[in-house]
Each structure stands twice: as C-alpha cells, then as structure tokens.
C-alpha positions in Angstrom: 10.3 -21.4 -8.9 10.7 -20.1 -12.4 8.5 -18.8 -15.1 8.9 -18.5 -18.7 6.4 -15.9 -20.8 5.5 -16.7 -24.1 4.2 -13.9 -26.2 2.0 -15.1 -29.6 1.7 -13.0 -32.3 3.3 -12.1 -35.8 2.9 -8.1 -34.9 5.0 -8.4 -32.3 8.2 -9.4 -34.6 7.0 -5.8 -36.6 8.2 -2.8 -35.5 4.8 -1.7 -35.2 3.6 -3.4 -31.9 5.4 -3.8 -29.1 4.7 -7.0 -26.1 3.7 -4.7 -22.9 1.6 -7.3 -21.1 4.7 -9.2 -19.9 6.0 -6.5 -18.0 2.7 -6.8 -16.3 2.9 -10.3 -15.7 6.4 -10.3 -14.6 5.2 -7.9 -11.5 2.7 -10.1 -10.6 4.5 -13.2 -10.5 7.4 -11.4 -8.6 5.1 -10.2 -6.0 3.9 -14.2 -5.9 7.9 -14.8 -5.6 8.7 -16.4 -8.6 11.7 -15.3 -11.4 11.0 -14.7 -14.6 13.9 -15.9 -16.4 12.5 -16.5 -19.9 10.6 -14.1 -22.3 10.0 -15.9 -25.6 8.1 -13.4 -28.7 7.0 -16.2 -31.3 4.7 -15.5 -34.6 1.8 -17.0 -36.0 3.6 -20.1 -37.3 2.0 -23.6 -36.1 5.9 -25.3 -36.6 7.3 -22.5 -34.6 4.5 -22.4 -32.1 4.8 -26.2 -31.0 8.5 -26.2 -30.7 8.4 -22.9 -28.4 5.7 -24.3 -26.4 7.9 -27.6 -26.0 11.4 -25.9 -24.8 9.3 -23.7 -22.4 7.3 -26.7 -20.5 10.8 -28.4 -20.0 12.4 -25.7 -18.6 10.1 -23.5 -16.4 7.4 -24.5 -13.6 5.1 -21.9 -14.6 4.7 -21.1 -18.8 1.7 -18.2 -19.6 0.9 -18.7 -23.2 -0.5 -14.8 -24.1 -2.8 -14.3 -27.0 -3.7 -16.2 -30.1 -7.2 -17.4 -28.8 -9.0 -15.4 -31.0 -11.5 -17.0 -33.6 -9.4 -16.7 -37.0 -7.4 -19.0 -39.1 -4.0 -17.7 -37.5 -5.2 -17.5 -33.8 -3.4 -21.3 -32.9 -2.3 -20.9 -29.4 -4.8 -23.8 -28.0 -4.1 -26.1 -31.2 0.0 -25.8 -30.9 0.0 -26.2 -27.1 -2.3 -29.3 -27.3 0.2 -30.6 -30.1 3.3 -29.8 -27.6 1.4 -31.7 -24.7 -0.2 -34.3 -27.4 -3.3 -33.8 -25.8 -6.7 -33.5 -27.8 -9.0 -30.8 -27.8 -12.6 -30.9 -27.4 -15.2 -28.2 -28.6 -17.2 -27.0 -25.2 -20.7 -27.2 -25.9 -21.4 -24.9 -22.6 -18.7 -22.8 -24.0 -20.6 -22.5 -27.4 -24.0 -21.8 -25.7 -22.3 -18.6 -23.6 -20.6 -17.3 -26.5 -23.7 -17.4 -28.4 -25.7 -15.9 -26.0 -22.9 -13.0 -25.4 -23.5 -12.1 -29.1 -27.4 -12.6 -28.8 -26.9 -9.7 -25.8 -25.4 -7.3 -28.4 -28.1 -7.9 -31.2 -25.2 -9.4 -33.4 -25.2 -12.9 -35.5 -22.0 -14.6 -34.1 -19.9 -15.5 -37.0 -19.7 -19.3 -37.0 -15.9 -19.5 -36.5 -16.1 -18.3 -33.2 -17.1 -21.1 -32.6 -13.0 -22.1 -32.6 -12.8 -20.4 -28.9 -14.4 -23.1 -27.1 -11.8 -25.7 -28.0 -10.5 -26.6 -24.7 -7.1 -28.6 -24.3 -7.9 -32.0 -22.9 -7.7 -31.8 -18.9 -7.6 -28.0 -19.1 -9.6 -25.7 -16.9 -12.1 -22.8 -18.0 -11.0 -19.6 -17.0 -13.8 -17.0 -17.7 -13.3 -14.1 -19.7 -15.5 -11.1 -18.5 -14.1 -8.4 -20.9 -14.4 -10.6 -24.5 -15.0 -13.5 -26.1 -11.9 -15.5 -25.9 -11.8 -17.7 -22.4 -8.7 -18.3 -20.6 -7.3 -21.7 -19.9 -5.4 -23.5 -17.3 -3.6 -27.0 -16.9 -1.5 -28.4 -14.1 1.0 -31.2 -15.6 2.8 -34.1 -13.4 6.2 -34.5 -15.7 8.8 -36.9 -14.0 7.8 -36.2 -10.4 7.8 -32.6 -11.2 4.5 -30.4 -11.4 4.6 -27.7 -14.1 1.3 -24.7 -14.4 0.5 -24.2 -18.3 -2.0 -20.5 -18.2 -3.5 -19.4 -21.8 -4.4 -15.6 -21.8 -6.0 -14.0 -24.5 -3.3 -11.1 -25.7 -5.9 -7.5 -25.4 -4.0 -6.1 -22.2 -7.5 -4.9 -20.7 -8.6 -9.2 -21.3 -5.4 -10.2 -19.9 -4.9 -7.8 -17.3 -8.6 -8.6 -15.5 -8.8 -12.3 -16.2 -5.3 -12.9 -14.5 -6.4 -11.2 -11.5 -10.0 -12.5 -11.2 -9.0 -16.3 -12.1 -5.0 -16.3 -11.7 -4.0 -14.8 -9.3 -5.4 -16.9 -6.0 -5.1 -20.4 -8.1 -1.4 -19.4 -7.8 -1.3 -18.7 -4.7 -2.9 -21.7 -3.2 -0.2 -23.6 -5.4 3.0 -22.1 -4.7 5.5 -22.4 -1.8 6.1 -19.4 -0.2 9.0 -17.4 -1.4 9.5 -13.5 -1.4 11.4 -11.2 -3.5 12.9 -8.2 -2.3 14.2 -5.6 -4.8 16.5 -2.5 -4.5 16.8 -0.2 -7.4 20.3 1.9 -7.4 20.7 5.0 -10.4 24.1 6.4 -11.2 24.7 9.3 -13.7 27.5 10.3 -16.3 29.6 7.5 -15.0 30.8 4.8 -18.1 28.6 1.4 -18.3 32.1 -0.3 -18.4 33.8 1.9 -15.5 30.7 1.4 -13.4 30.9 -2.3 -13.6 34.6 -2.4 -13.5 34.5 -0.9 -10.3 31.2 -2.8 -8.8 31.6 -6.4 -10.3 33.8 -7.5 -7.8 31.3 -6.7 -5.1 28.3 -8.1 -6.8 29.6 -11.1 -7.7 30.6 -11.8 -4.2 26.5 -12.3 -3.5 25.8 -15.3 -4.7 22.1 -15.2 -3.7 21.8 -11.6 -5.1 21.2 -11.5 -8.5 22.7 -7.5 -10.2 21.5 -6.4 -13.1 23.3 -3.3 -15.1 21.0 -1.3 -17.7 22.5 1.6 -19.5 21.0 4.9 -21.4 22.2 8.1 -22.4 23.9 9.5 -19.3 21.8 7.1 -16.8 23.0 3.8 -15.3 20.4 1.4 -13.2 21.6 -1.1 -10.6 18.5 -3.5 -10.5 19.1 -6.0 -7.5 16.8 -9.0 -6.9 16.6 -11.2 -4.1 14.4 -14.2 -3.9 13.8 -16.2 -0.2 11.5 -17.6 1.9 11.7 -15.3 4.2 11.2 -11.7 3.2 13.4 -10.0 5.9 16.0 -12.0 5.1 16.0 -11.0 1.0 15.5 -7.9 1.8 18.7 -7.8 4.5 21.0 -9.2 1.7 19.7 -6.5 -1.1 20.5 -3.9 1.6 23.7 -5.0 2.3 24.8 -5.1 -1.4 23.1 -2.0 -2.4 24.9 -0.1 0.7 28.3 -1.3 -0.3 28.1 -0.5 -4.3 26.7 2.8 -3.0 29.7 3.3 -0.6 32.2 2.3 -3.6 30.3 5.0 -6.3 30.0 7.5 -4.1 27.9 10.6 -5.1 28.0 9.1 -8.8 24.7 7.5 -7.0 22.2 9.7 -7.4 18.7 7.5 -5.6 19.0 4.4 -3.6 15.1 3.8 -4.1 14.2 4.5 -7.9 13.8 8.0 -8.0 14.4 9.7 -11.2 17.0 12.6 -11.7 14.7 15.4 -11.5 13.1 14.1 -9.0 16.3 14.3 -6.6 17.1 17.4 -8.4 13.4 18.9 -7.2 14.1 17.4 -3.8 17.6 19.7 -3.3 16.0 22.9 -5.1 13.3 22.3 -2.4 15.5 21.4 0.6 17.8 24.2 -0.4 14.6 27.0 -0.5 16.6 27.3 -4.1 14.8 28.5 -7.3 15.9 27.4 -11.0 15.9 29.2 -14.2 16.9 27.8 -17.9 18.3 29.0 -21.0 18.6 26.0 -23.4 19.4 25.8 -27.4 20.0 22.6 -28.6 17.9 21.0 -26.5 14.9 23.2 -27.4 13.1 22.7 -24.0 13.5 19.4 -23.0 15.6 20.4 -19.8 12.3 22.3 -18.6 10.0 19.6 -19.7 11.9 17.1 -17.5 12.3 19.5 -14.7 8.1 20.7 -14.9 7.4 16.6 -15.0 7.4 16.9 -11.4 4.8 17.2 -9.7 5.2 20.9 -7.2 7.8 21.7 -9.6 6.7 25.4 -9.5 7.6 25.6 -6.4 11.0 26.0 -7.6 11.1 26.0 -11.4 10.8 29.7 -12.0 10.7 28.9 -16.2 13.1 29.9 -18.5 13.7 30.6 -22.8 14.4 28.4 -25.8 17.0 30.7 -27.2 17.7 28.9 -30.3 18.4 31.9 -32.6 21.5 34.6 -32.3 19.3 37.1 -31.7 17.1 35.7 -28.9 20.3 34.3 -26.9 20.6 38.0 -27.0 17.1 39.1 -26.5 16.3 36.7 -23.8 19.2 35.5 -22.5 21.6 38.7 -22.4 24.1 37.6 -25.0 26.6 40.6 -26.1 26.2 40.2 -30.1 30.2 41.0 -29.9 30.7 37.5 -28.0 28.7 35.8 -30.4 30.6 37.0 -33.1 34.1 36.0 -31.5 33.4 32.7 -30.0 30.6 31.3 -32.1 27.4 30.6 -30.5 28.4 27.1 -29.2 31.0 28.0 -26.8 32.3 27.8 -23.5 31.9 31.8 -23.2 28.3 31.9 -24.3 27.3 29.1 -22.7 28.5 31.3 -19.3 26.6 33.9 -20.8 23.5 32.5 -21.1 23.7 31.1 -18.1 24.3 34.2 -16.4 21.7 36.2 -17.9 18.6 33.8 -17.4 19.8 33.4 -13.9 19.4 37.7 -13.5 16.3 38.0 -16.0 14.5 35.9 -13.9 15.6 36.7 -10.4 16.5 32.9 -9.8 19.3 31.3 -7.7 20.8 29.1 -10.2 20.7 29.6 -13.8 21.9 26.8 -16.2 22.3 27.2 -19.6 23.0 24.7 -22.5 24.2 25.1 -26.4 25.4 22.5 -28.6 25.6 21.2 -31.9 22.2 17.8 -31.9 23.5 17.3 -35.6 23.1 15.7 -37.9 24.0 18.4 -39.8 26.0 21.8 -38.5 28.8 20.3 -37.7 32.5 21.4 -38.3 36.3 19.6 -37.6 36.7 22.2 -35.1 33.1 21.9 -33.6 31.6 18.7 -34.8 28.2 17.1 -34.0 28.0 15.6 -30.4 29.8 18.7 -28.8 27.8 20.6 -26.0 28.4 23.0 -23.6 26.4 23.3 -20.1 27.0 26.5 -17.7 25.7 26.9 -14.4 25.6 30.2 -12.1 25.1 31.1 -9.2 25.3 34.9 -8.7 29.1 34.2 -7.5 30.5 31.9 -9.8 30.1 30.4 -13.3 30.9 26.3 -13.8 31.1 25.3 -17.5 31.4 21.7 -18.9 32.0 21.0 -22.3 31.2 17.1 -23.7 31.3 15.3 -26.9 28.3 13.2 -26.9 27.6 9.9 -29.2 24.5 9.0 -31.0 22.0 10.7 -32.9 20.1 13.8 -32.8 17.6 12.6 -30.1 20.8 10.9 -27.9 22.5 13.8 -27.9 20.0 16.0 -26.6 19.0 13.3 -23.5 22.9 13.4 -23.0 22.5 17.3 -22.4 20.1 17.6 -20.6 21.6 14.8 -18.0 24.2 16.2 -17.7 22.6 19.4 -16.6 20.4 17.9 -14.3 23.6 16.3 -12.6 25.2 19.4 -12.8 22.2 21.0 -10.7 22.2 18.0 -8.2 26.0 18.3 -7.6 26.0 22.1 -7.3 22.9 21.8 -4.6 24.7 19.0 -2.6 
C-alpha cells in the first residue's frame, strides 16, 4: 500500500517555516509497512486545495491531510476536502458543547468562530484532540472496488504527533494487510555522486524488489535501501544481499553499513586503536573539534586542540617557524605539515591533523583561489598532506574540510 502526505499551509511555501511533521509520519507509516511515495506542500488557496485533495485520493490508499483545521478564515482543510469528496459538512453540536466547555475550563470567552472546528465531513469519524482545540478526522472511502483511508490532522507537531498515536495508529493497524519494511542505510565519503552511481547502478538495478536511493552532501554520500514484504525476514534478506554487494564493489569508500555518522566510526577506531587525537584547524575555525566532541565519550580520545586562525598563533600554538610562513604563505602544503606536527607534540597526542585553507568568499588569488584547502596528518613518523579545491560557498567549503579530515583520520586508523 501507498500513502501520499499532504501538508496545508501558505508558510510552508515561505522560507520561514519548514514541513517537519511528515518526516514523522513517514516513520510511522513505514513501521505500519506502507511507502510513502507522495509529499504534496499546498497553500491556503481553496482552488488549489480541492484539486490537491482530488489527485491524492486517486492515487494513494492512504492520504493524511495535515493542518488547516484551525478556526480562521484561511484554515479550509475540512471545506476543500469535503468539496474533493462532494460530501457535505455538518456543524457537531457535541463538538460545540466540548469546545465550549474547554474554554469555560480556562476562564476564557471562546471566540464564536471556533465554532468552524466542529464541521465534520459527512460520514467522517471524530478523532479527539487532547492537546488543542482542533479535532482530528477520519473517513474510509469504497472507490471502484478499492478502499482508500482519508486522516485530517491538525498541523502543531505536539497536536499531531499525540493525536496520531492515541487515535491513528491501532485504527491502522486493524485495517492494513500485513507488510514489513526492512531498511539498510549505507554512507560513503569523498567519492563523486556520479562515480558512486556509475559504479553501483548496475547492481542496484538488478533488485527489482529493492528500491536504492542516492542522497549527496558536501563530501558525504547515503545509500538508503528500502525493502517492502510480507514477510520481514525475507525484506530484510534482500536489503542485506544488496547492501553487502555495493559494499563489496566501494570498498573502504564505505565508511558504516548501519547509519553511523563519520565521527562516530572515526571515535570507534581512535577507541579501538587506544589512539588519542589532537587539532590545529584555520579555516574551519573549530568545526573539526565540534564534530569530533558531538560524540558522546569523545574525551576519551579527543585530547583538544587550537583555532590558529592568525600568523602569529599558527606560531604560538601550533609551532609554525615565522620563516615558513613567510616563504610558503600560510595556506600551504608545508604549513599545513607544520601545524599538524606541532599540535600533535604540544599536546602529547598520537595523531595530530591540521587544516588551512582559503572559505572565501573573499582572500582569494589565481594562484591560490577560494575553495583550495590543505589537510595534514601526523603521526610521530610520518606526515600525509592532501591538498583539494572544494566548490560552494563559505559554509560548503568548510563541511568539505572537515570531511575530508575526518576520512583522513578513519583511513590512517584502519
């Protein structure tokens, strides 16, 4: 079975709110075994409301309608959806008599268009709203032999959230054939979107009954694979079998077969090892630490480290000869060694990793221009330097960096 999630709201088409509670609702359903394959975001338009309501009831068994139940002029969730279904609606007279006594409770006067919240679509059922004043509803449909579920939520997450699990949740259950989902989550760094998939597509698309999804960020590749079955073992056999053989074919480019992030495995080897880890960083002004103290026990192996963005305190903290400085230019291969070097000796660590770089958007030249870094790690025998020319802005470039020196640590503790 399929579901589609339609999100009301004209905030949501801003840039200043963002749709969260179908991320929610997607778990739930998946753990109920049913796909989410549409997401629909529509405004507060009654034209566009009714013809999104329509497409999603012909195309999904399941449709949750969230938000626009509220009492004012542009809450028109239950009026559009009624219009899709050509169904009346009714004004609840129990429904009146709770909300009024729910105001009553509070020592307020309820305004009188609250009243607008107990219009009920003809044949729909009341689903009780414990945290506010806007009650769910819910409607089973027999279309052409086929039975369809129609679920209005109110859009406040903490409304939504509770009333799906209190009302939803077991009405779903009682309704739906049993099917599983079984999920594998694969994560592949500084590999190429388009080099990744070149090399995996023509594994993936060899399970038919495995559906691969690719999503790319700055340095970071995940492998989402989603298998849906009656029988759980089974699923979760064919996910296994696919993630095992794109693992085999990327080879240590896979970082975490089970979700994990990149300090986390990173944290796992400095732990395994009995290694500790110290950081010089410029451009990236702390954020290597930050990610690497996100981890919970991190101090068991993060010793620290300095934010040497000046000349003077790659020399102070991180043992810099001025001279070098001067001759290569404090973005370079040699002072990225440096650095590296001394924060590894300052702070009597196994590995020191040091990064410098040019974030932009300003400060670049033709000889050094904006997007070039350079990431050193030590040892106390050797020094490994990479230099890479990332894309993006100021913020991309420095996630970049700092994945790149994360990998660099994971690859240097394998």
């Amino acid at each position: 079975m399929i579901a589609e999630i339609v999100a009301i709201g004209s905030e949501l088409l801003s840039p200043f709110r963002q749709d969260t509670n179908s991320l929610y609702l997607t778990d739930k359903l998946n753990q109920l075994g049913v796909r989410v394959a549409f997401k629909t975001i529509v405004g507060d338009e009654r034209r566009h409301l009714v013809d999104v309501a329509k497409i999603a009831i012909t195309r999904a068994d399941i449709v949750i309608f969230m938000g626009g139940l509220g009492p004012t002029e542009d809450d028109l969730t239950r009026e559009c959806v009624a219009d899709a279904l050509g169904r009346e609606l009714n004004r609840d007279p129990d429904l009146i008599a709770k909300l009024y006594a729910r105001f009553a409770a509070r020592q307020i006067k309820m305004p009188e268009n609250n009243e607008r919240q107990a219009d009920l679509i003809s044949g729909a059922v009341v689903l009780p709203n414990a945290n506010g004043t806007a009650p769910g509803q819910w409607l089973e449909l027999e279309q052409d032999g086929h039975r369809r579920i129609l679920i209005l939520l109110p859009g406040p997450p903490w409304e939504l959230k509770a009333l799906f699990e209190e009302q939803c949740l077991d009405r779903l259950k009682s309704r739906l054939p049993v099917a599983h989902l079984a999920k594998r989550l694969l994560k592949v760094a500084m590999m190429p979107e388009s080099e990744c998939d070149a090399r995996i597509s023509p594994i993936y698309t060899s399970f038919s009954d495995v559906q691969t999804t690719i999503l790319a960020s700055a340095g970071d590749i995940e492998l989402h694979l989603t298998s849906q079955a009656k029988d759980l073992e089974h699923a979760q056999a064919r996910v296994d079998e696919l993630a095992d053989a794109l693992e085999e074919e990327l080879g240590d480019f896979v970082y975490s077969n089970q979700g994990d992030s990149l300090e986390q495995i990173v944290a796992y080897y400095l732990q395994m090892r009995g290694a500790t880890l110290a950081v010089a960083e410029s451009c990236t002004g702390g954020m290597l630490g930050q990610r690497i103290s996100s981890v919970s026990g991190s101090s068991r192996h993060f010793l620290g480290g300095a934010i040497t963005y000046s000349n003077d305190l790659k020399t102070l903290l991180a043992g810099v000869p001025p001279l070098m400085i001067q001759a290569h230019g404090a973005v370079s291969r040699e002072v990225a060694a440096a650095m590296a070097e001394g924060i590894r000796h300052d702070c009597n660590a196994t590995v020191g990793v040091a990064i410098t770089g040019i974030a932009g958007p300003t400060g670049g030249t033709p000889e050094k221009p904006v997007g070039l870094v350079y990431h050193a790690l030590h040892d106390g025998h050797s020094t490994h330097v990479i230099e890479r020319r990332y894309p993006g802005d100021r913020d991309r470039i420095r996630r970049w960096a700092t994945q790149q020196a994360l990998d660099m640590i994971r690859r240097h503790l394998i």
